[in-house]
C-alpha positions in Angstrom: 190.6 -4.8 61.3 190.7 -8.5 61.2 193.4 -10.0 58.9 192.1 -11.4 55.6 190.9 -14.6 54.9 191.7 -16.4 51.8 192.3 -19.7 50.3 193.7 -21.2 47.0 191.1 -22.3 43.9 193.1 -23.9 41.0 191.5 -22.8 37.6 190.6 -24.5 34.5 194.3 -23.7 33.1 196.4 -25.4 36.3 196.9 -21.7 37.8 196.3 -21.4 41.4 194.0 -18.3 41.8 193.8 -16.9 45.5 190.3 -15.9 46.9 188.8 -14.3 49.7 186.2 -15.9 52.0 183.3 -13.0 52.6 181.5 -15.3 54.4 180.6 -18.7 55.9 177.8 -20.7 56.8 177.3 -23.9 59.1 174.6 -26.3 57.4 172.7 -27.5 60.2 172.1 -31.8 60.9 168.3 -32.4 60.8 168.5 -33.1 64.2 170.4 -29.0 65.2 167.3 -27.7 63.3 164.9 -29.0 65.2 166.3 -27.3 68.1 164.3 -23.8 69.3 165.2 -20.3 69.6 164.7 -19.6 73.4 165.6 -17.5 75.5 169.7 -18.4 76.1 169.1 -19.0 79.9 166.2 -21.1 79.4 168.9 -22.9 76.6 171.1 -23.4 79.2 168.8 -25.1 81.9 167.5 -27.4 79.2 171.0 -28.0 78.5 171.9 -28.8 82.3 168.5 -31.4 82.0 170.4 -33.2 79.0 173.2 -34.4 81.7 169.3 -37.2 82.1 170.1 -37.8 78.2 167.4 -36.6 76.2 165.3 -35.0 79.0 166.3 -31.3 78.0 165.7 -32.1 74.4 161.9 -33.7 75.2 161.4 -30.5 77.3 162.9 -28.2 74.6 161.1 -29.3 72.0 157.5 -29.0 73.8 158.7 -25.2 73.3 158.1 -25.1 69.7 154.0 -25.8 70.3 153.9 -22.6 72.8 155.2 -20.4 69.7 158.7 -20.6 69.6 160.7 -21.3 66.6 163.5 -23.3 65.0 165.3 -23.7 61.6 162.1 -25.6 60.0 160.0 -23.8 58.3 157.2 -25.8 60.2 157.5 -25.9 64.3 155.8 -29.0 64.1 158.0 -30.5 61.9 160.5 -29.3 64.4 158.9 -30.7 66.8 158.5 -34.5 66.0 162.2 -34.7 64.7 163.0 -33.1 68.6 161.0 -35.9 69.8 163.0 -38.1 67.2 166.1 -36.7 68.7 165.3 -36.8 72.7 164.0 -40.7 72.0 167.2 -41.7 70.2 169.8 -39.5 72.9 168.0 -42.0 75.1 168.1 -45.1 73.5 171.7 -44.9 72.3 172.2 -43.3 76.1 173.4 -47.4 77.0 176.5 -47.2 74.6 177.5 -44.0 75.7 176.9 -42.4 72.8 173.6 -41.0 73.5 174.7 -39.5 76.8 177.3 -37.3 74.8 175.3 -36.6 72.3 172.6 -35.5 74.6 175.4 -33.2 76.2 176.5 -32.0 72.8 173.0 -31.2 71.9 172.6 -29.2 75.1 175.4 -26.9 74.2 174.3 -26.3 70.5 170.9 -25.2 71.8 172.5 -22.4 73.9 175.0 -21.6 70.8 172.0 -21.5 68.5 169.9 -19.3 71.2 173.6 -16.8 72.0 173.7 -16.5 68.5 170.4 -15.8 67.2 170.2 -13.3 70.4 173.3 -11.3 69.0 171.3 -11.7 65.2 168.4 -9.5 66.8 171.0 -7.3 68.9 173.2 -6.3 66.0 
């Protein structure tokens, strides 16, 4: 069994109460939402396409009109705001910035896909 987590809340009187963490949750940028639930190889070879910033983004997000999903409630939505995000990984691509990003996003999308893969599994 895995040790307990907890952390210290001070209360209304100035006592430090301690309390356990059941569970956590990582909010999601507008720009991680957009990105789909594939298949986790598929996630990885648009990753690899990101190393041409923004290209594996562009790709990935044409995956949302063939019926795949992401954290929007609308794949459209999530579609234009992947647009949004391969367009900007390539403009800001010239300071640098972009190409890590692009990199980054890469490796979200297959964390997202691992994860939501172990979601069904479990």
């Amino acid at each position: 069994m895995a040790p307990r987590q907890t952390m210290l809340i001070k209360a209304e009187d100035g006592e430090m109460i301690e309390c356990e963490v059941v569970s956590t949750v990582e909010r999601e940028s507008s720009f991680q939402k957009s990105a789909p639930i594939i298949n986790p190889r598929l996630a990885g070879f648009f990753g690899f396409l990101n190393l041409i910033p923004g290209f594996g983004t562009f790709l990935a997000a044409h995956t949302l009109l063939c019926g795949q999903t992401c954290s929007y409630s609308s794949p459209v939505k999530g579609y234009f705001v992947g647009l949004l995000t391969a367009f900007l990984q390539l403009l800001t691509s010239v300071v640098i910035i972009g190409w890590f990003w692009s990199l980054w996003h890469g490796m979200y999308m297959v964390r997202k896909c691992n994860e939501a893969q172990d979601a069904r599994r479990g």
